[in-house]
FIFIMAR-424592 format. One record per residue (C-alpha): residue in three letters; y, x, z. Coordinates in steps of 0.001 Angstrom, whole numbers, plus 500000, padded with zeros to 6 digits. Last residue first. Layout:
N
ALAYXZ...
% end
This chain:
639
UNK528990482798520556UNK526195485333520302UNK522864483412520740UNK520100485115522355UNK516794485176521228UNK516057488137522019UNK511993488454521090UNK512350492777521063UNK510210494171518427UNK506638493961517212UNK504465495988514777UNK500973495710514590UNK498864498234512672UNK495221497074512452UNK492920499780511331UNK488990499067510476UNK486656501974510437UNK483010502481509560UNK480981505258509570UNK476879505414509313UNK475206507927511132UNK474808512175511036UNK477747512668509403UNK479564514454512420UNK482189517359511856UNK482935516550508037UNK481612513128507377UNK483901511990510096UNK486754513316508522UNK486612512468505193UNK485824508410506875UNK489144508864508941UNK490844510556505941UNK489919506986504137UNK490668505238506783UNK494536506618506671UNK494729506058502816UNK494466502319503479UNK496116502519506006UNK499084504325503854UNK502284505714506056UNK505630503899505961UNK505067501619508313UNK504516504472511004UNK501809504056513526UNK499561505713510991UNK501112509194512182UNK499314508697515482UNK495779508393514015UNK494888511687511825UNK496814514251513127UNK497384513147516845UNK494026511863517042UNK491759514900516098UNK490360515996519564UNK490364512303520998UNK488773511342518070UNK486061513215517329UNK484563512912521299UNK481848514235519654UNK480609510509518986UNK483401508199517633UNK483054508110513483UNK479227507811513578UNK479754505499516758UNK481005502570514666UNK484683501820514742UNK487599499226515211UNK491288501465515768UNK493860499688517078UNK497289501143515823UNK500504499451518686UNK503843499142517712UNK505471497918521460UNK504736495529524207UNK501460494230522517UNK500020491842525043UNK496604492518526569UNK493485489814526785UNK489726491175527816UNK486483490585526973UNK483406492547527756UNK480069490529526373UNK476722489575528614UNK474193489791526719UNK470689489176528469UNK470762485777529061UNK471648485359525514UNK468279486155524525UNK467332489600523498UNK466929491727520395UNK469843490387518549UNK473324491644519500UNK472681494414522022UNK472882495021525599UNK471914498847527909UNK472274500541524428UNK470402504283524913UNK472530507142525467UNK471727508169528887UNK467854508073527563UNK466556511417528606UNK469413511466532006UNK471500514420531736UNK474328511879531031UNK474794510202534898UNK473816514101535962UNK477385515150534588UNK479107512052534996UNK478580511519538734UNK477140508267539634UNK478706505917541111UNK476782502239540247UNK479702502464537281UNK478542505908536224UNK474835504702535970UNK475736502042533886UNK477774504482531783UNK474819506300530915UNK472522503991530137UNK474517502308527748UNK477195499485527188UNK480310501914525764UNK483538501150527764UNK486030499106525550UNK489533500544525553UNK489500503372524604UNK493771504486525043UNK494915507433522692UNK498861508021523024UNK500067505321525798UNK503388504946524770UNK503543506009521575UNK500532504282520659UNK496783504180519812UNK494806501631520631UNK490917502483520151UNK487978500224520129UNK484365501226520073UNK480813501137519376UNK478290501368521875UNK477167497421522641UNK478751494155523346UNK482391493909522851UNK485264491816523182UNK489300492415522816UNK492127489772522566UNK495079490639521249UNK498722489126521981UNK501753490034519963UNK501437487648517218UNK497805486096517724UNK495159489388517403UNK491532488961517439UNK489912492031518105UNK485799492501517861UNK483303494948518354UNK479890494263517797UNK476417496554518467UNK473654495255516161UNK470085494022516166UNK466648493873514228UNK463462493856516522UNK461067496353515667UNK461976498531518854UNK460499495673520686UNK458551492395519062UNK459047491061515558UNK457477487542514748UNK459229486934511797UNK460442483547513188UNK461565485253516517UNK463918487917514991UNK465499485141513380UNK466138483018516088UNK467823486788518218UNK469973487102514955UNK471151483659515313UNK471353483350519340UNK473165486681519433UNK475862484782517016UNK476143481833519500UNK476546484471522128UNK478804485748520569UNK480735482382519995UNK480299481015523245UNK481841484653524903UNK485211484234522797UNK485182480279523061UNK484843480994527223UNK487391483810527476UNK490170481616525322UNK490744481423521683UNK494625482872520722UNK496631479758520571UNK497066477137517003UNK493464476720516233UNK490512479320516334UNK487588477539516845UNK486068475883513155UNK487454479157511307UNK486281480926514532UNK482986479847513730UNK482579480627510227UNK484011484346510694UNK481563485328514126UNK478654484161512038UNK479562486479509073UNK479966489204510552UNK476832488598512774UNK475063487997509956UNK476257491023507815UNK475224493638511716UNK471639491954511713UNK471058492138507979UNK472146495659507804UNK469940496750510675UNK466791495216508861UNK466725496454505709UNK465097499782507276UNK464503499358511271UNK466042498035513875UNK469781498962514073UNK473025497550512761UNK476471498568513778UNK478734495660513560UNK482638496093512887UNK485112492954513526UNK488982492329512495UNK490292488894513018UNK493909488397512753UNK496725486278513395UNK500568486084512193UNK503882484296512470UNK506430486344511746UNK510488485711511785UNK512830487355509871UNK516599487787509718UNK519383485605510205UNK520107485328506746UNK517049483344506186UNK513315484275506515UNK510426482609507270UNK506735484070507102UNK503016483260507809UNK500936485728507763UNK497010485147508032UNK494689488213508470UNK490645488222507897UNK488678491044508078UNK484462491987508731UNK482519495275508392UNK478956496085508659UNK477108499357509481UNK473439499360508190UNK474393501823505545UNK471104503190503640UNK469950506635503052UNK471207508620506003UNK471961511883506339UNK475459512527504633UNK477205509153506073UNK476793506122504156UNK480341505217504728UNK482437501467505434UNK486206501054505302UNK488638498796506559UNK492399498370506434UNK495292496141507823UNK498931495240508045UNK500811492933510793UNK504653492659510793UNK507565491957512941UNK505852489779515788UNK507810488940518922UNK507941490863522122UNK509785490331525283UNK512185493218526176UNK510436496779527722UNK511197497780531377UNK512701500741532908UNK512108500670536845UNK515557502440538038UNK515777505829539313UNK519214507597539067UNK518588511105537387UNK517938514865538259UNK518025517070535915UNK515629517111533010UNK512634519544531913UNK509533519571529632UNK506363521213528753UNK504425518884527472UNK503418520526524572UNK502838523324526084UNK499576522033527871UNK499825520998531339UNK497319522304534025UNK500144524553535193UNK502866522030535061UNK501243520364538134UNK504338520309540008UNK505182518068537268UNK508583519256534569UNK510099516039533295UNK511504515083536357UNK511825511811537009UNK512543508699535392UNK509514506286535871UNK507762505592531897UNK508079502002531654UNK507475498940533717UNK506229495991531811UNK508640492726531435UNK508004488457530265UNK504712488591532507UNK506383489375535391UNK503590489845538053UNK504323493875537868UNK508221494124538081UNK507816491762541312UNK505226494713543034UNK507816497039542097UNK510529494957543848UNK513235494133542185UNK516674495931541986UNK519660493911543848UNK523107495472542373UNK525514495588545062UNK526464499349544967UNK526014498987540630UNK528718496293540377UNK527052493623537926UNK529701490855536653UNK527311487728535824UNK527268486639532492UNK524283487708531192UNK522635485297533747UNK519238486950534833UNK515766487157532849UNK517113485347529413UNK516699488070527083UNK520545489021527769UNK519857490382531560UNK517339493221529700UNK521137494215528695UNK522058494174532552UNK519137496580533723UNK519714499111530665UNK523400499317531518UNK521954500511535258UNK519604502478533754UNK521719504535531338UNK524165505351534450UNK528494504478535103UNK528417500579535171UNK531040499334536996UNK533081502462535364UNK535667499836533823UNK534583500653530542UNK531116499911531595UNK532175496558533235UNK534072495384530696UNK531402496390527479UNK528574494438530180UNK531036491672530374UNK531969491560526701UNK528052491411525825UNK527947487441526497UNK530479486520523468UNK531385489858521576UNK534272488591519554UNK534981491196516638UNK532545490002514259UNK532922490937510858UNK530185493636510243UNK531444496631510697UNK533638495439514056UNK530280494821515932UNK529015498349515084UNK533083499497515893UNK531810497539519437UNK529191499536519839UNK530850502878519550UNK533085501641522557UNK529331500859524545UNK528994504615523757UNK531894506414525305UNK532111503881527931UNK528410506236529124UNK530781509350529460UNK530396512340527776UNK531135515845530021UNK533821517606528909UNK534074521806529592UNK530596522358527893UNK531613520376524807UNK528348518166524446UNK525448519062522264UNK524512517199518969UNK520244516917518732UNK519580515810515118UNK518866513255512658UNK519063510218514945UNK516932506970514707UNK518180503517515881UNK514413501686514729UNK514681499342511621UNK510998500097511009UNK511492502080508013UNK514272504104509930UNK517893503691510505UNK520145506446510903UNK522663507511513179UNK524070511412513023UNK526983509929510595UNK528396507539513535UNK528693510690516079UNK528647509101519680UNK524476509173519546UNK524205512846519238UNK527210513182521390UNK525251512692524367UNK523285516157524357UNK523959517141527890UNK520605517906528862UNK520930515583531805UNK522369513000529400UNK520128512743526606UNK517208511042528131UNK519144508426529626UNK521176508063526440UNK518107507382524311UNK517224504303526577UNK521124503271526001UNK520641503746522462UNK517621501650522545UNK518943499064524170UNK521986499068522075UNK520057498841518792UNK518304495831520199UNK521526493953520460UNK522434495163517447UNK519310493230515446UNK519615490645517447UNK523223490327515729UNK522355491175512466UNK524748488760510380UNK525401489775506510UNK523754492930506637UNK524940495637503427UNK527585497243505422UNK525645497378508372UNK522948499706506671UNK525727501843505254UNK527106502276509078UNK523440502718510156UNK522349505861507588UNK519737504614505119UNK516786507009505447UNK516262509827502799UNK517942512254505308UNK515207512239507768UNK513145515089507208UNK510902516795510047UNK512997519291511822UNK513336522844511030UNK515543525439513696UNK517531528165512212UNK519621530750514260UNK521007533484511152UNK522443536268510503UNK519963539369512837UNK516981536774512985UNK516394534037515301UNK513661530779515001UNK512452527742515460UNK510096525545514118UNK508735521893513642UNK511007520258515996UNK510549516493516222UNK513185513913515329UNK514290512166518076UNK514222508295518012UNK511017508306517897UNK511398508221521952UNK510046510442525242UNK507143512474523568UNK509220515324522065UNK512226515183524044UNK512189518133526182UNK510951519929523090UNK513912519384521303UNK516142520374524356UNK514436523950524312UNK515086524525520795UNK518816524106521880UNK518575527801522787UNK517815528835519238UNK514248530937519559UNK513908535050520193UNK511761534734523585UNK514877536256525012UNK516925533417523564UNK514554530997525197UNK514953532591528787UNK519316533019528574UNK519480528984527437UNK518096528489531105UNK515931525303530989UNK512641526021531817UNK514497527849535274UNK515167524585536066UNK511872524018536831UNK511646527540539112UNK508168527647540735UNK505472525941538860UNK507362525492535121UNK508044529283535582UNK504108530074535652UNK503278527695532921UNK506193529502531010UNK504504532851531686UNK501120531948530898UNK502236530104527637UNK504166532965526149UNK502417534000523536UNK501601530230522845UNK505057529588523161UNK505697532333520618UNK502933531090518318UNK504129527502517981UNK507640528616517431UNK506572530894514059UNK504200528131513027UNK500667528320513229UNK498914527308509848UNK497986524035508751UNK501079523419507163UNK500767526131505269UNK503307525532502716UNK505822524210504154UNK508552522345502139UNK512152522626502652UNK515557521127502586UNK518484522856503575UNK520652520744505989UNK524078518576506341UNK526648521438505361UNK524666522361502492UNK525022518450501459UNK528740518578502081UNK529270521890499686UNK528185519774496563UNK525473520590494479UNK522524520704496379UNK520172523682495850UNK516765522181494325UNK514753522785497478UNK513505525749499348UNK510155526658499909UNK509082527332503971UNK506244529904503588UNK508011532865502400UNK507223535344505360UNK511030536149504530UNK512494532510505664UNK514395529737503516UNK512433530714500718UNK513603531029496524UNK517206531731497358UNK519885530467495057UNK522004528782497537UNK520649530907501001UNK523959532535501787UNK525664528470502224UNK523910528138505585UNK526319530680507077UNK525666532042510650UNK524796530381513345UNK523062527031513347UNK521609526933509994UNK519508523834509994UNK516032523248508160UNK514618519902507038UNK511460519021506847UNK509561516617504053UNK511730518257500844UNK511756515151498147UNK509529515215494730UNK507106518355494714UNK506859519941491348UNK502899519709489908UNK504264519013486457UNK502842515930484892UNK500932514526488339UNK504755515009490411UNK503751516030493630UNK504426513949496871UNK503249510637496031UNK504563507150497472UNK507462506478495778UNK504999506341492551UNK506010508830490012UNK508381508747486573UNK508612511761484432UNK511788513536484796UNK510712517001484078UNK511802518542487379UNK513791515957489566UNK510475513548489151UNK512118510670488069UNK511163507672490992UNK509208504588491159UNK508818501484493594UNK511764500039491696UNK513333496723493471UNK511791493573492738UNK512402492022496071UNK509183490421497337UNK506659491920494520UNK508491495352494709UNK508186496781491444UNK505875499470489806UNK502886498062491801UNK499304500369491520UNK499594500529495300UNK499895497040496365UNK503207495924497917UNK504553495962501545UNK507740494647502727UNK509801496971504003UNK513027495026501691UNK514584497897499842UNK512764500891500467UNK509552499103499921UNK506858500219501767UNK503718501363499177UNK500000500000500000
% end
């Protein structure tokens, strides 16, 4: 599938137009013209790559010395661009291609050099992590530091890719966003966003907090450093850092919100002129406190109320928990533990110290769901038992005031066992089974616990009648694992009986399993047994529950219900993909990117399959991704 630029919407691969907005999903190839798909990197005619995918900044010394230049650096491995011709674009950033990506780069092996000595610093002198004097001594840009204090805290921040000094030049290289729309264009072109601001400012304010104790505020105070990305996420394009002798104050940035109001026509601000009063007026003077009264405007407390920070009343944890509308976010603290040591690098972080507030996430509504699916052989065996199943309905409106989702999905992978011809009939029937009676079912709410369980074991009661007319017994008994997600808007419901698995991956929460596998081993872990003698056990790995073999009295299906706070990948698989513990060593290549709407699923379970062939192979591999993407349910109405 290939985003749209224009719209977002997404179109079929072979599409030279965008089916929703008819705007060109091809572009000239800058070296012989010939036209290519938006979503290729190499021209197919000429083999010249398309747009740079990092960008590289000359902080000290002249960035215009390297117009004509073949590299950016002397190891030649970042290739530079066409040269820009105008003086502005130079000014903005080089862009650059690497070409061994899979290669250490020049920052990575530093900090690696220097892990035991950083590990050691992070332990007894935290703010010594953030002395500009230690990372210029390791030969990196001082503000490489601030970066990498940011890596895992927002998208919003583009992430360093390398760093480093020579005797002209400091150059750091960030990942590339200069082909996004910048926000005052974006505005330009919007006839009435005003959710759409509203959760700009939210996360501006969450991107302040993080800014602020490494005084890098004016990132977010300079209009032409904010850009909006494919998901309409505030994005910036670098780190900007304060004037030492002037510290940034938070009015500073609630007066850049109302020029965003001013761009497009509407200079009364309704509700938000008390929170723009109060910060001006140094009521509010921290990023949590301005976060607290803009969670206000989703309905939780009256927007109008003037909030003076000594009086304000902040909840109890325990009352953060039971509110179904909120979830508590990452607790500000420092970003260095005391248990740096076990950390690896990439975590190494730092802050000052910082007003503590629980952080909590806006109710959700649905922005878009996408899927993919994909079944494998495997290299060993000679016949796929493995079964897939997918269904998605998306309904949408959309007006001027933006776009509203209605969406549900079914998504279901079956890993059939018992015998030749036999494990793929067991793991298509259940499939199939699990499709006709949700049809029936599944109405206008997400199916309860009791219709989830009733319909698998309605399915276990087919395979298991089957198994019974051809008179099998024991291992000859046909049978499948199932895993299942049913997703309603921003709601999923997950079940399972069996071994294979399902993954959530998100920004949040990185990797999360979250279906434990039904086996030996893990039984024994859950009576409290230790791990280690739980899986020396002969048959640790054999399937404790089935779909199939046994009568329902013997199945006895996981199912739980979560709500999708923020873009969330769930991964459906069979255990040829998950054994090895595959996944948790390869998920921030091959899953995390996927979270973005402009990367491929389709193309993503396709690596996923490469890659399971390569390190395991030894079973069938299937894969089903379901991207859902949500964003804040405001609601409000700006009178």
């Amino acid at each position: 599938m290939i985003a749209c630029p224009e719209c977002h919407q997404s179109n079929p691969a072979d599409n030279r137009f965008c089916q929703y907005c008819g705007f060109s999903l091809l572009i000239a190839c800058p070296h012989c013209d010939t036209e290519v798909s938006l979503q290729e990197k190499q021209c197919s005619a000429c083999g010249g790559w398309l747009t740079p995918t990092l960008l590289a900044l000359v902080l000290d010394g002249d960035a215009e010395s390297f117009v004509g230049a073949e590299y950016l650096d002397t190891q030649e491995r970042y290739l530079l661009s066409p040269q820009p011709e105008q003086k502005e674009q130079i000014l903005v950033g080089l862009g650059v291609l690497d070409k061994l990506p899979d290669e250490l780069s020049y920052l990575e092996q530093v900090l690696e050099q220097e892990a035991e000595s950083l590990q050691k610093l992070a332990a007894t002198d935290k703010e010594g992590l953030a002395n500009p004097m230690l990372w210029l001594q390791m030969g990196l840009p001082a503000i490489a530091r601030h970066y990498l204090s940011l890596q895992d805290t927002s998208d919003g921040f583009p992430l360093l890719q390398d760093a480093w000094m020579s005797a002209d030049h400091q150059i750091i290289v960030l990942e590339n966003r200069t082909h996004l729309t910048h926000l005052t264009e974006y505005l330009e072109g919007q006839p009435s966003v005003y959710e759409q601001v509203l959760q700009w400012m939210f996360q501006m304010a969450k991107m302040w907090r993080e800014l602020a104790p490494i005084h890098c505020c004016q990132t977010l105070l300079r209009l032409d450093n904010l850009y909006i990305d494919e998901d309409d996420n505030i994005v910036v394009q670098k780190l900007i850092e304060d004037d030492p002798e002037r510290t940034s104050a938070l009015s500073e940035l609630t007066s850049l919100w109302q020029i965003l109001f001013e761009l497009i026509g509407q200079e009364e601000y309704g509700t938000l002129n008390s929170i723009l009063d109060q910060t001006k007026s140094q009521a509010i003077t921290t990023a949590s406190a301005l976060l607290q009264a803009l969670k206000g405007l989703a309905g939780d407390t009256d927007a109008t109320t003037i909030i003076h920070p000594p009086e304000l009343t902040i909840p109890e944890v325990d009352d953060w928990e039971n509110r179904p509308e909120f979830q508590d976010d990452d607790p500000e603290e420092s970003v260095v533990d005391d248990d740096a040591t076990t950390q690896s690098l990439d975590s190494l972080k730092y802050s000052s110290e910082v007003d503590e507030l629980p952080t909590v996430v806006l109710p959700m509504h649905l922005l878009n769901l996408e899927d993919a699916g994909l079944s494998d052989i495997g290299t060993q065996r000679d016949h796929n038992e493995d079964y897939f199943g997918i269904r998605t309905y998306v309904e949408k409106q959309e007006n001027l005031l933006g776009k509203q989702l209605q969406g549900r999905g079914l998504y279901i992978v079956c890993d059939g066992m018992g015998g030749h011809a036999a494990g793929e009939v067991a793991s298509a029937l259940s499939v199939e089974t699990l499709q006709t009676y949700f049809k029936k079912h599944w109405q206008d709410s997400l199916p309860d616990e009791d219709t989830i369980k009733e319909a698998i074991w309605k399915t276990n009661q087919t395979v298991y009648d089957i198994n019974l007319k051809n008179a099998r017994s024991g291992s000859g008994r046909m049978g499948t694992t199932l895993v299942m997600v049913l997703v309603q808007n921003n709601r999923a419901a997950i079940a399972h009986v069996g071994d294979s698995r399902i993954y959530r991956i998100s920004r949040k929460w990185n990797l999360e399993q979250l279906t434990v596998d039904h086996e030996v081993g893990q039984r024994e872990i859950q009576k409290g047994v230790e791990p280690e003698i739980a899986y020396a056990r002969p048959d640790a790995y054999q399937l404790t529950q089935a779909i199939g073999p046994r009568d329902n009295n013997f199945v006895i299906p996981d199912v739980t219900y979560i709500d999708i706070n923020e873009d969330s990948l769930f991964l459906l698989c069979s255990d040829g993909l998950s054994d090895n513990e595959l996944l948790e060593q390869s998920w921030e290549k091959c899953l995390l990117p996927l979270l973005s709407s402009r990367a491929n699923l389709d193309e993503g379970v396709k690596e996923l399959i490469e890659l399971a062939n390569e390190h395991n192979g030894h079973d069938n591999i299937t894969a089903v991704l379901v991207r859902v993407k949500v964003r804040p349910n405001l609601g409000i109405e700006i009178v």
